[in-house]
C-alpha positions as CSV (number, residue, x, y, z in Angstrom):
1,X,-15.8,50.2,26.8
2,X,-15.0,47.0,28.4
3,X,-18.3,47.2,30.3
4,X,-20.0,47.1,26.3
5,X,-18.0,43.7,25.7
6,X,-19.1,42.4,28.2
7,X,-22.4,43.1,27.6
8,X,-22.2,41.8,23.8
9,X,-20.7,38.5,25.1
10,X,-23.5,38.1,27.7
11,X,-26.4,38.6,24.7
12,X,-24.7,36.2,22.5
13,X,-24.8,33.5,25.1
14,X,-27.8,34.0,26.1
15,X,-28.9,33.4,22.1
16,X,-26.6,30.4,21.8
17,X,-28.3,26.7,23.1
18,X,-26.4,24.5,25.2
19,X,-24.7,22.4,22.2
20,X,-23.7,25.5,20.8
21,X,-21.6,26.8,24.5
22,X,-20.4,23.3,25.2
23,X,-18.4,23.2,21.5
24,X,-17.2,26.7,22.2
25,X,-15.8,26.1,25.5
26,X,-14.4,22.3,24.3
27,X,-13.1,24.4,21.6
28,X,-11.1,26.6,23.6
29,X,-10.2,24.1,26.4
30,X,-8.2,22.4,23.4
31,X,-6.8,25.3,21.7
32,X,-5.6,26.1,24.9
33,X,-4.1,22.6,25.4
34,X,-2.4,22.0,22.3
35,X,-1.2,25.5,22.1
36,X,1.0,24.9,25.5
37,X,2.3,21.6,23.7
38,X,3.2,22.8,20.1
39,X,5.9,25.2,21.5
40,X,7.9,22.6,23.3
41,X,7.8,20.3,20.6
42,X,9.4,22.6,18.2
43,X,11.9,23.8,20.6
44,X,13.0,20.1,21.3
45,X,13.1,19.5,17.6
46,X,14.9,23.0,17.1
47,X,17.3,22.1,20.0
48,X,18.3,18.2,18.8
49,X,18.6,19.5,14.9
50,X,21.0,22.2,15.9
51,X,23.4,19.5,18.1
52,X,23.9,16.7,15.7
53,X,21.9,17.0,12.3
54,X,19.4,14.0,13.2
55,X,16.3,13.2,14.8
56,X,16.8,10.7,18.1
57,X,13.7,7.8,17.6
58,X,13.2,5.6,20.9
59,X,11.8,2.8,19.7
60,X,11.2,-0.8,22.0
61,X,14.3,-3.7,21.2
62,X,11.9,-5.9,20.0
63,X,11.6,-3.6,16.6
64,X,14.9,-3.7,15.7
65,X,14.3,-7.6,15.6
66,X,11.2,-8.1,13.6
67,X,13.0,-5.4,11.2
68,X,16.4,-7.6,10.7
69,X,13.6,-10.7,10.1
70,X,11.9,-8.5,7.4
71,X,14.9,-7.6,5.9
72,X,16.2,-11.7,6.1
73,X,12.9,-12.3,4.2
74,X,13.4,-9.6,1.5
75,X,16.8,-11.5,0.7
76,X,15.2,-15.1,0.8
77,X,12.4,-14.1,-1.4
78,X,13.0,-14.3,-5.5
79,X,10.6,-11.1,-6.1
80,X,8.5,-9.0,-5.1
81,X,4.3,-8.8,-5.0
82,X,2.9,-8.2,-8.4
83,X,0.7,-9.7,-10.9
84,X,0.6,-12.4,-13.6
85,X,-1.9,-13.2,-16.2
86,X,-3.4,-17.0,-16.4
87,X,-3.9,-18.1,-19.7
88,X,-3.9,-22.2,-19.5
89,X,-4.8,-24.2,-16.6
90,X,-5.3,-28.0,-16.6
91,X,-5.4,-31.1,-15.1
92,X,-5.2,-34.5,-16.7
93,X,-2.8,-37.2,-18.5
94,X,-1.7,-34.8,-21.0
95,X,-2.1,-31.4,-19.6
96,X,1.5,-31.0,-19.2
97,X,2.2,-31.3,-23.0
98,X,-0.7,-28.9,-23.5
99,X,0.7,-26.9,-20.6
100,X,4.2,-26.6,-22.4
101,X,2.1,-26.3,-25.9
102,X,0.4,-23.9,-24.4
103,X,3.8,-21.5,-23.2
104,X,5.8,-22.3,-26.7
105,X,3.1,-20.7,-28.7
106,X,2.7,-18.0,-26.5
107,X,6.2,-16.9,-26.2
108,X,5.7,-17.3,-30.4
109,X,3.2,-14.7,-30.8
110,X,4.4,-12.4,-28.0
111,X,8.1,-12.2,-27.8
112,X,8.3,-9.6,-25.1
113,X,6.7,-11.1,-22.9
114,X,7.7,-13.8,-20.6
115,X,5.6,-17.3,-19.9
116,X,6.0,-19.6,-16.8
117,X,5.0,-22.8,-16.4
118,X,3.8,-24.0,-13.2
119,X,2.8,-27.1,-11.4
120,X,-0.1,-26.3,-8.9
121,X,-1.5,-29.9,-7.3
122,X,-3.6,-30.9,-9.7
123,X,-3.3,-28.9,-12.8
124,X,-0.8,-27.0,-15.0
125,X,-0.6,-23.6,-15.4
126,X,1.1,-20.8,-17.9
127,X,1.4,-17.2,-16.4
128,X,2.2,-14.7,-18.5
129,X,4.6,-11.4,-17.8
130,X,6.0,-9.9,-14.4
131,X,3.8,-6.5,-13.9
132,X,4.3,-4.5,-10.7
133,X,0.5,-3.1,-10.8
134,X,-2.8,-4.3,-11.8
135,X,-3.3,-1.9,-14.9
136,X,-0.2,-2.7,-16.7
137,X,-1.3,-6.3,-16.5
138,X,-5.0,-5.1,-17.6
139,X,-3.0,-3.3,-20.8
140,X,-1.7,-6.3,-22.1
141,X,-4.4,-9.0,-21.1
142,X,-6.5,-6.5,-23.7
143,X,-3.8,-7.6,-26.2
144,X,-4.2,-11.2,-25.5
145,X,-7.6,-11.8,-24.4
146,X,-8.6,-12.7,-28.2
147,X,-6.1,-15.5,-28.5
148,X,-6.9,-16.4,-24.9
149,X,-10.7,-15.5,-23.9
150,X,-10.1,-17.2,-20.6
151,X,-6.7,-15.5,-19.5
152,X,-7.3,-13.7,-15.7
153,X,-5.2,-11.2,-13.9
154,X,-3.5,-13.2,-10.7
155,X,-1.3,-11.9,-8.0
156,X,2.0,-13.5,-8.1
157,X,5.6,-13.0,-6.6
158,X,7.0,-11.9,-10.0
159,X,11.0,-11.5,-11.1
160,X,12.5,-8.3,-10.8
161,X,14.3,-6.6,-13.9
């Protein structure tokens, strides 16, 4: 019987071409590999779970830094990324009036939505709303678009409510 196997296995390699035996072999010289690693993971895992409830991470000293500094920044900063929609942007003697024209009516016609007015060198600008993705800001720009035809979505760092 085992003579017959062996047999088979010699006739199918002799079919196979050389691309064909080199992927079967890499494929068992990995299977072989990882198999021998996957236990001792588990057991390490199984092991450290059953002592204290917790995973033990080894991580370098410098990441426990630049994770305090991240967290410093999230305090410092006023929001978080998001999107604004540009409806008035000028420059000019009396673009601020326009500007603050501009945010009054707004804020008239659309009540639930909140208007900034910014100052970037040289021309004024209203934003419109705080929206945390791109397609809650492309719902309401539909809304607005015919009293504004040259409002644009813009990232901003918007408030958080």
């Amino acid at each position: 019987m085992q003579r017959e196997i062996s047999f088979f296995l010699y006739n199918i390699l002799l079919n196979m071409s050389v691309k064909s035996i080199f992927s079967v072999v890499l494929f068992f010289v990995l299977s072989a590999c990882f198999a021998q690693e996957r236990p001792q993971i588990l057991t390490n895992l199984a092991r450290n779970d059953g002592q204290s409830g917790q995973i033990e991470l080894a991580q370098p000293e410098h990441m426990e830094y630049l994770l305090r500094m991240q967290i410093t920044n999230n305090r410092i900063q006023e929001g978080i990324p998001g999107f604004r929609i540009r409806i008035f942007s000028q420059s000019g003697q009396t673009a601020r009036q326009r500007a603050d024209e501009t945010r009054v009516g707004f804020m008239r016609n659309f009540s639930g939505i909140e208007a900034y007015q910014e100052y970037n060198m040289p021309n004024f600008q209203v934003f419109v709303g705080d929206f945390r993705t791109k397609s809650e800001a492309l719902r309401v720009m539909k809304t607005i678009e015919r009293r504004y035809p040259g409002a644009f979505i813009a990232p901003a760092i918007i408030v958080i409510k």
